[in-house]
N, C-alpha and C positions, 0 to 999 in steps of 0.2 A: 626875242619878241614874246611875250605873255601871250595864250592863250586864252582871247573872251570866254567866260562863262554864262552858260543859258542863265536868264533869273525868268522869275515866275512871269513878269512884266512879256517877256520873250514868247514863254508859252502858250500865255492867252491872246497874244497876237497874233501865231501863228499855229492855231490849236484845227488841227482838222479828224476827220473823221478816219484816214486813211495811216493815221500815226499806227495803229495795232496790226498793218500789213508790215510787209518785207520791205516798203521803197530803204532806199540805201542812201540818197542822199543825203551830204554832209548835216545839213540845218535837221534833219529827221532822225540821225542819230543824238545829235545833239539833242534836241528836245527829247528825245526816249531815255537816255541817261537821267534828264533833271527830273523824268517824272518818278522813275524806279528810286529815287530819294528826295522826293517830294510830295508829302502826302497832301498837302493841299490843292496841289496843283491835279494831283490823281484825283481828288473829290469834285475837282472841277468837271476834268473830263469823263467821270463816270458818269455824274449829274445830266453833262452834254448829250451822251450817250441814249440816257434814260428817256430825256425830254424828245430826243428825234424816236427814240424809237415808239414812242406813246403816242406820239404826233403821227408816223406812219401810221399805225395801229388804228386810227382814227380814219371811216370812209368819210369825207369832204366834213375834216371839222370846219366849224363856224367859230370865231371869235368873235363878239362886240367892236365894234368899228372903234370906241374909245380904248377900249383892251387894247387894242390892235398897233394905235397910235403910241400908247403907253408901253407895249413890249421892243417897237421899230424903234423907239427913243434909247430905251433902256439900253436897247442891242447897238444905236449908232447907224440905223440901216433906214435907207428912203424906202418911203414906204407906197 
């Protein structure tokens, strides 16, 4: 039986914040392998990285209600 391979499609569906700890689980090593030779996908989650941590960084940002609707879309998230 063939061994599925992670694709990028994989990563960004299951991209969280907790992939640079230790968790062990199967689907976590997996994803850590495609990203150590994937640089797109590493550009992705750097970027992710960046945007929360700027967003932290921020006491009680404010975004434009229109932003707002137009970022939840972009993301796929009820807003």
């Amino acid at each position: 039986m063939k061994k599925k391979t992670v694709r990028c499609d994989d990563v960004l569906n299951h991209i969280c914040e907790e992939l640079d700890t230790k968790l062990t689980s199967a689907k976590c090593r997996e994803l850590k392998r495609h990203l150590e030779r994937c640089p797109n996908c590493t550009a992705y989650l750097d970027s992710l990285r960046k945007t929360i941590m700027l967003y932290s960084s921020t006491p009680n940002p404010r975004l434009p209600q229109k932003a707002r609707r137009q970022l939840f879309a972009a993301l796929k998230l009820k807003s």
